[in-house]
mmCIF file as gemmi writes it, N, C-alpha and C atoms, coordinates in Angstrom:
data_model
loop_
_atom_site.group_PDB
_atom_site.id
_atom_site.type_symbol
_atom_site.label_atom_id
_atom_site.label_alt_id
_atom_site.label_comp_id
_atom_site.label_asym_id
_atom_site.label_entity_id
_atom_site.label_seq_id
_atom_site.pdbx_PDB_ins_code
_atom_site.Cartn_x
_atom_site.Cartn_y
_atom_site.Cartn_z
_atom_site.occupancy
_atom_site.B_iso_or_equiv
_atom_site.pdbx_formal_charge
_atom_site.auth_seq_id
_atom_site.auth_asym_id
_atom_site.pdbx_PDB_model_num
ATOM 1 N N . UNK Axp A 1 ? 123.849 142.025 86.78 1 0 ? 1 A 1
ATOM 2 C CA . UNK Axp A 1 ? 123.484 140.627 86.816 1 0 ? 1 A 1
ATOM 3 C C . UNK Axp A 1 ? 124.599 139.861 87.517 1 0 ? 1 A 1
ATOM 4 N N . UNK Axp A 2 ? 124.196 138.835 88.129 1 0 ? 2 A 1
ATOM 5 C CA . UNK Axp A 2 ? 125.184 137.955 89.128 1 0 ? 2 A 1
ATOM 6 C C . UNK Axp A 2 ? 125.776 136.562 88.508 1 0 ? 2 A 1
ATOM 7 N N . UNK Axp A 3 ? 126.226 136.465 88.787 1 0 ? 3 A 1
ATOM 8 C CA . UNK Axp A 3 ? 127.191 135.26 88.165 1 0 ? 3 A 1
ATOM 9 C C . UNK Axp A 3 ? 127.353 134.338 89.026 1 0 ? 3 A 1
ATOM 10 N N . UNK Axp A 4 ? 126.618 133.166 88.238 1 0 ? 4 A 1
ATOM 11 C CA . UNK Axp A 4 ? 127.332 132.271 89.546 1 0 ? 4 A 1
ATOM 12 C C . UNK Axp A 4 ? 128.338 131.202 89.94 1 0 ? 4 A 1
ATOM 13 N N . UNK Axp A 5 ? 129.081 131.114 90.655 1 0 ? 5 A 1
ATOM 14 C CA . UNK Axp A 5 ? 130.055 130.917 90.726 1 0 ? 5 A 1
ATOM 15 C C . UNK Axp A 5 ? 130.406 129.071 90.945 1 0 ? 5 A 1
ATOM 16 N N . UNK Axp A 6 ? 131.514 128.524 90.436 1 0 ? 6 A 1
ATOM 17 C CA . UNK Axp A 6 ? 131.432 126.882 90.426 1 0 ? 6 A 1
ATOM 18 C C . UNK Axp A 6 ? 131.413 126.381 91.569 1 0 ? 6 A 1
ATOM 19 N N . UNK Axp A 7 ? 131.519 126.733 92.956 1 0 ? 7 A 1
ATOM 20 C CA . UNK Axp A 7 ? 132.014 126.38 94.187 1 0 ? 7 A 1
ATOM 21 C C . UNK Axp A 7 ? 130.442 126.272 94.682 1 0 ? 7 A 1
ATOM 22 N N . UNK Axp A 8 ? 129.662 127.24 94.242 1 0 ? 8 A 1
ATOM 23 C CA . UNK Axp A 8 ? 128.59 127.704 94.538 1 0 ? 8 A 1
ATOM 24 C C . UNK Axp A 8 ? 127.937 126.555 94.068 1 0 ? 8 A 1
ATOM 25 N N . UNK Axp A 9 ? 128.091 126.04 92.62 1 0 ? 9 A 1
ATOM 26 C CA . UNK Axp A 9 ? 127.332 125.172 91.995 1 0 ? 9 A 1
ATOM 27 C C . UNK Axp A 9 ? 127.204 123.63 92.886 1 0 ? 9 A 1
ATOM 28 N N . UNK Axp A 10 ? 128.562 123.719 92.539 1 0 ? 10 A 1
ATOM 29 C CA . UNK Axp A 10 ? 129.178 122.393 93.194 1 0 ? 10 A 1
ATOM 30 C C . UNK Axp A 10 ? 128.528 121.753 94.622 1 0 ? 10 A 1
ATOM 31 N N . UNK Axp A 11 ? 128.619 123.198 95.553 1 0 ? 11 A 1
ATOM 32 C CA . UNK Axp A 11 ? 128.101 122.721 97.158 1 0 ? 11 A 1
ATOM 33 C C . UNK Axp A 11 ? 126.104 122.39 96.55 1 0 ? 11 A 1
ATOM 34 N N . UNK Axp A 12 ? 125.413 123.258 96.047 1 0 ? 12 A 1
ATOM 35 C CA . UNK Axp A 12 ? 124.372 122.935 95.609 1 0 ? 12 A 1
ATOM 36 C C . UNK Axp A 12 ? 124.036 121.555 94.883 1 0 ? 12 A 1
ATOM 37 N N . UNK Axp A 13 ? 124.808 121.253 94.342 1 0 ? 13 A 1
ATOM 38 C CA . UNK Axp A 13 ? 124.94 119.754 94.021 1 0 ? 13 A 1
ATOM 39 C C . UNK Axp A 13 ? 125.562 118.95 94.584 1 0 ? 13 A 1
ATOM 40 N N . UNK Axp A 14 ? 126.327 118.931 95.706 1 0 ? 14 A 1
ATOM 41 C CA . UNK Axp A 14 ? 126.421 117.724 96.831 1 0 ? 14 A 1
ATOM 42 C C . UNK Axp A 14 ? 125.569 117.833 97.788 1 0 ? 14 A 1
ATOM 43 N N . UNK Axp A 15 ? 124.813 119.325 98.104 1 0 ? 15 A 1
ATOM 44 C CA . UNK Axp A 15 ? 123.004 119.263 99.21 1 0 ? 15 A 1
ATOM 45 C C . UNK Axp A 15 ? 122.439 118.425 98.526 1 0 ? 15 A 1
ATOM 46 N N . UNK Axp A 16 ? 122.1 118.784 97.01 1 0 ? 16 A 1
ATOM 47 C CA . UNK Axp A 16 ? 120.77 117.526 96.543 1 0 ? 16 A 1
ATOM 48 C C . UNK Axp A 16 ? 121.52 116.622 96.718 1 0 ? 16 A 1
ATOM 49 N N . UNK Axp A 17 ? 122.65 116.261 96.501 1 0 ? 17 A 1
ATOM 50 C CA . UNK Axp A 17 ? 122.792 114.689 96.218 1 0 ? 17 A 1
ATOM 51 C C . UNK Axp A 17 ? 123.053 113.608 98.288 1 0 ? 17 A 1
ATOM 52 N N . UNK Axp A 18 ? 123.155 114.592 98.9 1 0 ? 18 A 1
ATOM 53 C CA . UNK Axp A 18 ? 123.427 114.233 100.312 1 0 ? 18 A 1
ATOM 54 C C . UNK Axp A 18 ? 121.933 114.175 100.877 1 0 ? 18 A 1
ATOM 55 N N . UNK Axp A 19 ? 120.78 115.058 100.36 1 0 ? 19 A 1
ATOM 56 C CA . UNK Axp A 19 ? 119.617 115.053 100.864 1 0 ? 19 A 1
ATOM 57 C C . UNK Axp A 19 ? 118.687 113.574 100.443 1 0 ? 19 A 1
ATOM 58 N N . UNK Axp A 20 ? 119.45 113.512 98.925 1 0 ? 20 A 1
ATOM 59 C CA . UNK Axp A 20 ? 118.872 112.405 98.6 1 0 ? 20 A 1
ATOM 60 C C . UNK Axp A 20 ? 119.489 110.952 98.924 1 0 ? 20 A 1
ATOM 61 N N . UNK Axp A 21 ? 120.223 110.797 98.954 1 0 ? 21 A 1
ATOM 62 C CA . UNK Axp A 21 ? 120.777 109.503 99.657 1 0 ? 21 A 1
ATOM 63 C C . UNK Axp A 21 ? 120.247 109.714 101.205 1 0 ? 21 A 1
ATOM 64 N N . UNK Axp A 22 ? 120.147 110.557 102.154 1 0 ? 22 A 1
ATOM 65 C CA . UNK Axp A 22 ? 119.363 111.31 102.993 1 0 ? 22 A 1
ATOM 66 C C . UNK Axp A 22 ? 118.238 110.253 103.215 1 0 ? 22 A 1
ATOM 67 N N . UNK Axp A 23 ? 117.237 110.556 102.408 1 0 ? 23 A 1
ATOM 68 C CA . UNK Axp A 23 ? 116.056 110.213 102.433 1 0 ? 23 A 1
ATOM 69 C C . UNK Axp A 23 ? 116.12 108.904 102.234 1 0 ? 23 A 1
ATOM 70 N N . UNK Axp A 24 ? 117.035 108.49 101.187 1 0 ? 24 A 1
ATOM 71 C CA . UNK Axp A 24 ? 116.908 107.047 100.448 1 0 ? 24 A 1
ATOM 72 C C . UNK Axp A 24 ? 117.54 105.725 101.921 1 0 ? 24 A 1
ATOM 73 N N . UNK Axp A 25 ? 118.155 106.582 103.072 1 0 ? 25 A 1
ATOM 74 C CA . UNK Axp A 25 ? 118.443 105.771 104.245 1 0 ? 25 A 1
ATOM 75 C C . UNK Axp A 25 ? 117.713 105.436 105.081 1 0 ? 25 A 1
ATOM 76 N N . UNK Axp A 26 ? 116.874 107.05 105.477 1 0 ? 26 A 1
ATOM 77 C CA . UNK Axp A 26 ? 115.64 106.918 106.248 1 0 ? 26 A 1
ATOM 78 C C . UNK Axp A 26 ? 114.259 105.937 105.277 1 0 ? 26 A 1
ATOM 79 N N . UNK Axp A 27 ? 114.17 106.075 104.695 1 0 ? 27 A 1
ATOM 80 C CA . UNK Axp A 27 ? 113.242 105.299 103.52 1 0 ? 27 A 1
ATOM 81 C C . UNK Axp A 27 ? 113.419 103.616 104.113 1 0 ? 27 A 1
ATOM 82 N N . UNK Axp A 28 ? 114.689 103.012 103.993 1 0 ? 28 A 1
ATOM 83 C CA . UNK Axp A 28 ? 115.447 102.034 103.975 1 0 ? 28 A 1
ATOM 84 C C . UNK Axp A 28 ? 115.439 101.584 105.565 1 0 ? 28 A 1
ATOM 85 N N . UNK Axp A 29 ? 115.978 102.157 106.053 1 0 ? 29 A 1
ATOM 86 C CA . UNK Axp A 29 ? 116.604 101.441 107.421 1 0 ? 29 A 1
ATOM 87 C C . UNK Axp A 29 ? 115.442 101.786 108.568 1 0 ? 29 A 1
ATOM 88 N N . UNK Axp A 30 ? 115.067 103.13 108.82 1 0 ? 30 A 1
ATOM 89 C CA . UNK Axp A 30 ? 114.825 103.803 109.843 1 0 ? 30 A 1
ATOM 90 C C . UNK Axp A 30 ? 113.136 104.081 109.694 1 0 ? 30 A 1
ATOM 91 N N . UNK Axp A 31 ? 112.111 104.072 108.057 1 0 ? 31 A 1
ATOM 92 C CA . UNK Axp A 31 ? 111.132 103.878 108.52 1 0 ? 31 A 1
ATOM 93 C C . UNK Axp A 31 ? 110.39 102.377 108.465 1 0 ? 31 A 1
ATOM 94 N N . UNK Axp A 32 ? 111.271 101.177 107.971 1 0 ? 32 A 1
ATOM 95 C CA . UNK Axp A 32 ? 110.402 100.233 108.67 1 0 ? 32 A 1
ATOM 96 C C . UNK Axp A 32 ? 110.176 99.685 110.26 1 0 ? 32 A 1
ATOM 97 N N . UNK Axp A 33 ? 111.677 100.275 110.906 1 0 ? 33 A 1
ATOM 98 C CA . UNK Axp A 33 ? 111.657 99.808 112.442 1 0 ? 33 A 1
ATOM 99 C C . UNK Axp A 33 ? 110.311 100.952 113.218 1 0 ? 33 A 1
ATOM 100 N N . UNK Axp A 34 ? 110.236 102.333 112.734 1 0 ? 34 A 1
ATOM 101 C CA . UNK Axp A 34 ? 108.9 102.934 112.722 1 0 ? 34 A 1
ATOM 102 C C . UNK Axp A 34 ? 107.841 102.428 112.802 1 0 ? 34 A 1
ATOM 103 N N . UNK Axp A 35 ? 107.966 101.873 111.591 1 0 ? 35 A 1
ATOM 104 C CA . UNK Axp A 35 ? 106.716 101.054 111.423 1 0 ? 35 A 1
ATOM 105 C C . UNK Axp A 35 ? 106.049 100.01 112.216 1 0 ? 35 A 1
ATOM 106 N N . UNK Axp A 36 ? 106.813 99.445 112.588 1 0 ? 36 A 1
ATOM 107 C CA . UNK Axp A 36 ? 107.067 98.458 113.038 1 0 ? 36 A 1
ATOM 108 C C . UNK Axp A 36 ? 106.388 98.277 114.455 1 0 ? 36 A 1
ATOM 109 N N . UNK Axp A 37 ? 106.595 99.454 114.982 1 0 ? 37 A 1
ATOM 110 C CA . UNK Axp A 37 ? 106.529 100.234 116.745 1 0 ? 37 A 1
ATOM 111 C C . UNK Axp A 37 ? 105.036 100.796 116.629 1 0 ? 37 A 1
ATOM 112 N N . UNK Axp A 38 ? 104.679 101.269 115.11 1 0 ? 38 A 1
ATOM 113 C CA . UNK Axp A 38 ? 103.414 101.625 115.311 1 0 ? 38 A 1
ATOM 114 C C . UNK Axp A 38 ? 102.766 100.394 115.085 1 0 ? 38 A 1
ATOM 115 N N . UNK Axp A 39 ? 102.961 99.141 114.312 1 0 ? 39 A 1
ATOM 116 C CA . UNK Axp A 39 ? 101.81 98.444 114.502 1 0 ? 39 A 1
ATOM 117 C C . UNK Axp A 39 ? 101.861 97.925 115.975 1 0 ? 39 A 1
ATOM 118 N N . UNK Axp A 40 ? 102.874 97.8 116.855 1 0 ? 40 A 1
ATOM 119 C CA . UNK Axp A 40 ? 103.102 96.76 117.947 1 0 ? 40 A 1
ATOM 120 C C . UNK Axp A 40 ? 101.943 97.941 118.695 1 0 ? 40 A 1
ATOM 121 N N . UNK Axp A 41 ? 101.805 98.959 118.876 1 0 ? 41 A 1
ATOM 122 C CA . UNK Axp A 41 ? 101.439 99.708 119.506 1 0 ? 41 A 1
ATOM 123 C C . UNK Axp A 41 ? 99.608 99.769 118.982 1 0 ? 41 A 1
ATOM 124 N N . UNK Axp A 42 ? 99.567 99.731 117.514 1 0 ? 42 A 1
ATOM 125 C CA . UNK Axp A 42 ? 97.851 99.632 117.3 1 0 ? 42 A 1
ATOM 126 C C . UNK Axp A 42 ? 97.328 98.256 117.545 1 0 ? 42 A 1
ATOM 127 N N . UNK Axp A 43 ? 98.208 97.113 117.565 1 0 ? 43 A 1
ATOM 128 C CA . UNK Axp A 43 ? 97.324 95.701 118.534 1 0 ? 43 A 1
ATOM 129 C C . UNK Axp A 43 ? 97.214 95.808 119.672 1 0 ? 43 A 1
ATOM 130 N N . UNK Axp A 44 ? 98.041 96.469 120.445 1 0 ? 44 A 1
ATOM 131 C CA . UNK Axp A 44 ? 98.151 96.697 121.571 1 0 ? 44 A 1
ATOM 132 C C . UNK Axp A 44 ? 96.989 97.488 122.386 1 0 ? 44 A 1
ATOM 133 N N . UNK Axp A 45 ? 96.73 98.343 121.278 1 0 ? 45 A 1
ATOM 134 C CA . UNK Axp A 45 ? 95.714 98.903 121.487 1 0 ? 45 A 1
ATOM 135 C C . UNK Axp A 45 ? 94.008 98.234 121.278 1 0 ? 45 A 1
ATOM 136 N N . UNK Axp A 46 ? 94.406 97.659 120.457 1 0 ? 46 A 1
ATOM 137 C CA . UNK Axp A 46 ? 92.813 96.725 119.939 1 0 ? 46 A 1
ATOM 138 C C . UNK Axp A 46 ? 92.494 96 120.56 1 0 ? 46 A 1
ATOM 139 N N . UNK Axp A 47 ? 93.817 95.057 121.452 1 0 ? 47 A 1
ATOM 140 C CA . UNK Axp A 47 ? 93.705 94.105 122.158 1 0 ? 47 A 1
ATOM 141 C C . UNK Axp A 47 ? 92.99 94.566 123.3 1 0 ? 47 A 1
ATOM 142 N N . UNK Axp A 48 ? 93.405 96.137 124.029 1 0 ? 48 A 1
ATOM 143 C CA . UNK Axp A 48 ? 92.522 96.719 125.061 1 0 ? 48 A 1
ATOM 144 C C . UNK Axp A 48 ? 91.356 96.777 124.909 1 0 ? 48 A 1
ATOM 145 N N . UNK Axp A 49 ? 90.789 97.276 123.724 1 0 ? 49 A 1
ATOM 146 C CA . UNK Axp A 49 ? 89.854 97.745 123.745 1 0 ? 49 A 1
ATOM 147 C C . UNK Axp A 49 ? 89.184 96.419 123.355 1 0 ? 49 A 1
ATOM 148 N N . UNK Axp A 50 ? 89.283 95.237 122.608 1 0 ? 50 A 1
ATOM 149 C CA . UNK Axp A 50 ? 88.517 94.041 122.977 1 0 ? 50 A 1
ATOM 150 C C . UNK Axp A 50 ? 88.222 93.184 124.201 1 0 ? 50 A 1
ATOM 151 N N . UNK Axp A 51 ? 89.574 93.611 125.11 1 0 ? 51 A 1
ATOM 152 C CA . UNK Axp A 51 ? 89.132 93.115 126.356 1 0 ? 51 A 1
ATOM 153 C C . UNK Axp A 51 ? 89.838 91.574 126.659 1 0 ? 51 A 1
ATOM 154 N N . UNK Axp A 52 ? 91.259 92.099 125.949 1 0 ? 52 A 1
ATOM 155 C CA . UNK Axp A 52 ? 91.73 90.375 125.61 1 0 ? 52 A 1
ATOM 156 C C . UNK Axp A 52 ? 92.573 90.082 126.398 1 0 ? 52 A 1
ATOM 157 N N . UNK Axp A 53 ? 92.81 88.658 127.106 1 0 ? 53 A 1
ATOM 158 C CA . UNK Axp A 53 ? 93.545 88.704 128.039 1 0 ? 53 A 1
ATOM 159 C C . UNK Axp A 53 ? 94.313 87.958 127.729 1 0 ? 53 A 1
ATOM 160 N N . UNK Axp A 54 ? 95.837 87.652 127.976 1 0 ? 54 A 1
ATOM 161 C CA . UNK Axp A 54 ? 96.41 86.825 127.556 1 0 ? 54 A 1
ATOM 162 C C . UNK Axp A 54 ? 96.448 85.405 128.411 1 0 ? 54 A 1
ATOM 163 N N . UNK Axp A 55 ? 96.373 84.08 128.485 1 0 ? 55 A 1
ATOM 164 C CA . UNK Axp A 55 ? 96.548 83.083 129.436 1 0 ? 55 A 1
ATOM 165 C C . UNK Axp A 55 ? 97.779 83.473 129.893 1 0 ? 55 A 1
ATOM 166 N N . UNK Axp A 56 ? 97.876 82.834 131.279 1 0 ? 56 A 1
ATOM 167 C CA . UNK Axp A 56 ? 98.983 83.056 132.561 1 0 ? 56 A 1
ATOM 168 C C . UNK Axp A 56 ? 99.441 81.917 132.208 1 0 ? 56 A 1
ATOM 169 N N . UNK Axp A 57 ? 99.049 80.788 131.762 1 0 ? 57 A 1
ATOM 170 C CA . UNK Axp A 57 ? 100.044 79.482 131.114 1 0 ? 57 A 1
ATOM 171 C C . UNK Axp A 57 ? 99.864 78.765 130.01 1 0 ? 57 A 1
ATOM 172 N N . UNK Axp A 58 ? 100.477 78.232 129.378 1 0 ? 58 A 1
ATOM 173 C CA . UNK Axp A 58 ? 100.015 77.258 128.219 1 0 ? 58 A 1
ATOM 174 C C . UNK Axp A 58 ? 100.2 75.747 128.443 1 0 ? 58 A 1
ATOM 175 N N . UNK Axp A 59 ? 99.355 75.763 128.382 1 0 ? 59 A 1
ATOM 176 C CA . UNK Axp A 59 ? 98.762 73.935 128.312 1 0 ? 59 A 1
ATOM 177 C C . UNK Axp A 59 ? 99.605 73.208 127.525 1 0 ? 59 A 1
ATOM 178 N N . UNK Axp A 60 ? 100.447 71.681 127.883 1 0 ? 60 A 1
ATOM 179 C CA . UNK Axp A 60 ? 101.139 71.428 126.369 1 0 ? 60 A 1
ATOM 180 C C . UNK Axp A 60 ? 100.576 69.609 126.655 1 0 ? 60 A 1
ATOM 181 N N . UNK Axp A 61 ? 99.199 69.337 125.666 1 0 ? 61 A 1
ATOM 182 C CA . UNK Axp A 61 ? 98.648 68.421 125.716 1 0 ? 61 A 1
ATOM 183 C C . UNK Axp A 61 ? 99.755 66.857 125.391 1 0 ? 61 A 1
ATOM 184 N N . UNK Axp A 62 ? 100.129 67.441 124.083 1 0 ? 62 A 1
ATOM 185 C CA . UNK Axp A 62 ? 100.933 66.424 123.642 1 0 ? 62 A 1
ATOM 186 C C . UNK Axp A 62 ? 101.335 66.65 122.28 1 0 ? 62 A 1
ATOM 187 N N . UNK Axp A 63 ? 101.717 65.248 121.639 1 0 ? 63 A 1
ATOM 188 C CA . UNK Axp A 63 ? 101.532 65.442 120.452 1 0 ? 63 A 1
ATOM 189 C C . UNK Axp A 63 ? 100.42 65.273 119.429 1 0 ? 63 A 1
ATOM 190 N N . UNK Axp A 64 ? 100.042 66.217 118.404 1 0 ? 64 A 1
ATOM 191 C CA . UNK Axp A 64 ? 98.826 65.983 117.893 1 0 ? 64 A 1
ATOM 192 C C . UNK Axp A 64 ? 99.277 65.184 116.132 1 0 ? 64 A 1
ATOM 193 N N . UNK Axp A 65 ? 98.655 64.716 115.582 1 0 ? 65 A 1
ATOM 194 C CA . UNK Axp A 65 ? 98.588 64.378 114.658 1 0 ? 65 A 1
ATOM 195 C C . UNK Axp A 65 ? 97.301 64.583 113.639 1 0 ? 65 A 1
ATOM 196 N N . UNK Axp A 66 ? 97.38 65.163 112.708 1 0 ? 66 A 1
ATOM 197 C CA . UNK Axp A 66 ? 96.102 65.619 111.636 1 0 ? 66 A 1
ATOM 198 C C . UNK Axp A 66 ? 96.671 64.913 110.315 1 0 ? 66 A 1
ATOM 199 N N . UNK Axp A 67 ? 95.225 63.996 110.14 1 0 ? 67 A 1
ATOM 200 C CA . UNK Axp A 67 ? 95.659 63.04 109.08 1 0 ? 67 A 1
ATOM 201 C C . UNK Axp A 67 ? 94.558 63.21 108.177 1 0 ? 67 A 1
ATOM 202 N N . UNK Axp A 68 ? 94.854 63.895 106.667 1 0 ? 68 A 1
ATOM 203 C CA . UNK Axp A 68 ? 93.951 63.97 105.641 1 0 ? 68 A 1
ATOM 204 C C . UNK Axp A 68 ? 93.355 62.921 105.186 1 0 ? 68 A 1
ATOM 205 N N . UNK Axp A 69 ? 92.211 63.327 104.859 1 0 ? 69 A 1
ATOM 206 C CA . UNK Axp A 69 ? 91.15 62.06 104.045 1 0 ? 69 A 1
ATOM 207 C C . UNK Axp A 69 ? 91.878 62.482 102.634 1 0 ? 69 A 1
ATOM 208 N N . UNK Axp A 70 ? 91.998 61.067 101.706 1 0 ? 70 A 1
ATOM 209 C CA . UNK Axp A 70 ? 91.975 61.849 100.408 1 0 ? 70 A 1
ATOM 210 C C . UNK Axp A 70 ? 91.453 62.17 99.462 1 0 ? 70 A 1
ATOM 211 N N . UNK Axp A 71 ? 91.657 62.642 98.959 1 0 ? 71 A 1
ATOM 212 C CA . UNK Axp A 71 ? 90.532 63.662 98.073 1 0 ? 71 A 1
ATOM 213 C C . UNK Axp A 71 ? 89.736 62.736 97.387 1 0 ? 71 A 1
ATOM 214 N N . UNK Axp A 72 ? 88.486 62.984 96.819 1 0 ? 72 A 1
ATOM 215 C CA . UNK Axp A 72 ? 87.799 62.186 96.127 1 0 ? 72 A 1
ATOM 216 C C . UNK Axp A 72 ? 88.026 62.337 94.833 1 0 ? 72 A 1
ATOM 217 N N . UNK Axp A 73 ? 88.164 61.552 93.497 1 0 ? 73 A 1
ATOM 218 C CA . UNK Axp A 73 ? 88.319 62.582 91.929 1 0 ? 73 A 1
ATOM 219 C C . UNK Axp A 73 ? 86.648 62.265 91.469 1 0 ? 73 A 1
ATOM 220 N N . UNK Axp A 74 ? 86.593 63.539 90.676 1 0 ? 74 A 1
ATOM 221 C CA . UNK Axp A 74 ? 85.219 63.84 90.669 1 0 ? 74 A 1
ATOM 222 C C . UNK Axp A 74 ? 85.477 63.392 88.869 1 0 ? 74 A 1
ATOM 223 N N . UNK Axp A 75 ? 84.589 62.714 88 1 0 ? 75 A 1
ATOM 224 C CA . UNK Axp A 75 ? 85.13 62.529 86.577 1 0 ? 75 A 1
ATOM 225 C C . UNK Axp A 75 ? 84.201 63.501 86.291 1 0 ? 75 A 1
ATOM 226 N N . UNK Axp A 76 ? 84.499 63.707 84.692 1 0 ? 76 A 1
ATOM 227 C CA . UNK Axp A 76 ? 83.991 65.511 84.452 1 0 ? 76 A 1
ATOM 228 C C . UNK Axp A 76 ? 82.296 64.16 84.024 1 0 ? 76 A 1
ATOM 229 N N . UNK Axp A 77 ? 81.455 65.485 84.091 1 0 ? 77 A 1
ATOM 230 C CA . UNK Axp A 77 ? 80.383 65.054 83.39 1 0 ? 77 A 1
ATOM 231 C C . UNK Axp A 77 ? 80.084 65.89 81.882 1 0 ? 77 A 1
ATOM 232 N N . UNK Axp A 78 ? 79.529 64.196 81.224 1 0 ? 78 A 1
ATOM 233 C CA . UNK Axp A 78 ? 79.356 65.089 79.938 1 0 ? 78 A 1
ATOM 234 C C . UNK Axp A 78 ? 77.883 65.683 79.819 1 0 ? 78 A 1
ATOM 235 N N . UNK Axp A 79 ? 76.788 65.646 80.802 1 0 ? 79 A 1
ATOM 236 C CA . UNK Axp A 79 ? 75.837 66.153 80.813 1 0 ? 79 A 1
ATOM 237 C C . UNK Axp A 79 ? 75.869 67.899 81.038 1 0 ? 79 A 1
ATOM 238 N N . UNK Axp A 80 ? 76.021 69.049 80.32 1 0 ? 80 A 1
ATOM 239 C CA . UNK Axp A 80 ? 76.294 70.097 80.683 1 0 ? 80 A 1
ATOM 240 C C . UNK Axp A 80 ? 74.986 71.214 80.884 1 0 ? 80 A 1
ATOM 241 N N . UNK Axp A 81 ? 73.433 70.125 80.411 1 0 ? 81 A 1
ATOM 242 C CA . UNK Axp A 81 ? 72.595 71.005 80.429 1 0 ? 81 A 1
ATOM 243 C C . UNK Axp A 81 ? 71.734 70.804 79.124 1 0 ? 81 A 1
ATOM 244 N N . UNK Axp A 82 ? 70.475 71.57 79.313 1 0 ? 82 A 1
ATOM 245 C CA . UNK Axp A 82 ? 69.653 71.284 78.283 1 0 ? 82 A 1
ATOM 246 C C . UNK Axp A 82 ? 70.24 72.836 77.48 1 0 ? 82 A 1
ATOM 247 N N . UNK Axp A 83 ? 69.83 73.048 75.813 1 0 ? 83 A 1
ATOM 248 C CA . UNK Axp A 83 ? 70.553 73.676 75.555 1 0 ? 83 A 1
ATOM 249 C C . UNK Axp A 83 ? 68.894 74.384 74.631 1 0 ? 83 A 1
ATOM 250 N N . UNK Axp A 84 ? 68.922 75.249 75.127 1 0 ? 84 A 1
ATOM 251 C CA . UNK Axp A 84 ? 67.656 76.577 74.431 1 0 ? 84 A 1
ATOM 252 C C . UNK Axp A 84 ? 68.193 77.471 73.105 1 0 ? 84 A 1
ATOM 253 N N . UNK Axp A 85 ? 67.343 77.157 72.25 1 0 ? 85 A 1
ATOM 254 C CA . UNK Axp A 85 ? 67.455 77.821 71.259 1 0 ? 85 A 1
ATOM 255 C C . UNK Axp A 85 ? 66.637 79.252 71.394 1 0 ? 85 A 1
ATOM 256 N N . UNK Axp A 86 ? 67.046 80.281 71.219 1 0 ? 86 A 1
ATOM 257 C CA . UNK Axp A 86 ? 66.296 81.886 71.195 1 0 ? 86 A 1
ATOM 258 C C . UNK Axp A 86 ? 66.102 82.383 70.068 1 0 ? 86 A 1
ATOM 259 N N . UNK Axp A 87 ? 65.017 82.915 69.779 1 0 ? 87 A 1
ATOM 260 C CA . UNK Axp A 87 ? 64.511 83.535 68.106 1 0 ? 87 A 1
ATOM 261 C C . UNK Axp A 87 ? 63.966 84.598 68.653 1 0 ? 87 A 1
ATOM 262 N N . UNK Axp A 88 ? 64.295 85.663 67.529 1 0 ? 88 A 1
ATOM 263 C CA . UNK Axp A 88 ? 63.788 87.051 67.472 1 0 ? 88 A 1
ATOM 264 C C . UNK Axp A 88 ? 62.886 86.928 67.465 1 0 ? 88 A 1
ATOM 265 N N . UNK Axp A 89 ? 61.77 88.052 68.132 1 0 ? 89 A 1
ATOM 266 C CA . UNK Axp A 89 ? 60.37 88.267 67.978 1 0 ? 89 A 1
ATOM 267 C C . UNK Axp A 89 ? 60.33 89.648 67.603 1 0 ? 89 A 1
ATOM 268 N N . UNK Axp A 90 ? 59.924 89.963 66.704 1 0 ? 90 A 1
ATOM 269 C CA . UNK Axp A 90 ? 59.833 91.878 65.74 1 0 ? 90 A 1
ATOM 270 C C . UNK Axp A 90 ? 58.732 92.241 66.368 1 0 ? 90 A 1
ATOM 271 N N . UNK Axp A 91 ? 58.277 93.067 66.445 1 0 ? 91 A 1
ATOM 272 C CA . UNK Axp A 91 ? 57.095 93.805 67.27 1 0 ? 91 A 1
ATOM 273 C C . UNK Axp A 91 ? 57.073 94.63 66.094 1 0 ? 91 A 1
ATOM 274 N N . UNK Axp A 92 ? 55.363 94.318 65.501 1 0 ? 92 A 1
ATOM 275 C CA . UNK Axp A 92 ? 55.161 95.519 64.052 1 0 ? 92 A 1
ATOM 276 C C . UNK Axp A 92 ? 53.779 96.122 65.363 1 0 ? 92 A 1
C-alpha cells in the first residue's frame, strides 16, 4: 500500500485552490466582455436579416418640449354592484 506523501498533498491543494480562483476570474472579468461581443454580434446580425439601414445623418429639429396633462382623481365609488344571494338546490 502507498502512502501519501505531504508535498504531494499540499501541491493537490494549491491545483484546486488555483483552479478555483481560476475560474472565479474568468467568471468575473473575462466572460462578461464575451458576452458582450456575442450580443454586439447577434444584433448585428438581426439587423441584416431585417434589412435595417442605418440613416447617413441625423436631423436635429430643435428643442422639443412634452408637457403632461394632469392626471384626473377618480373618487372611489360606493356603488360596487348588485349583490346575489345563491341557495342550494338538492336533487332527490
Amino acid at each position: 500500500m502507498q502512502e501519501a506523501s505531504m508535498t504531494g498533498f499540499l501541491q493537490t491543494i494549491l491545483i484546486i485552490v488555483l483552479v478555483y480562483y481560476g475560474i472565479k476570474f474568468i467568471g468575473r472579468y473575462l466572460f462578461p466582455i464575451f458576452f458582450q461581443k456575442l450580443v454586439k454580434n447577434m444584433e448585428k446580425k438581426v439587423k441584416e436579416q431585417q434589412g435595417y439601414q442605418q440613416p447617413e445623418e441625423k436631423i436635429n429639429v430643435g428643442e422639443t418640449t412634452i408637457e403632461k396633462a394632469p392626471r384626473e382623481t377618480k373618487g372611489k365609488s360606493n356603488n360596487v354592484g348588485e349583490y346575489v344571494d345563491y341557495e342550494e338546490v338538492d336533487d332527490k
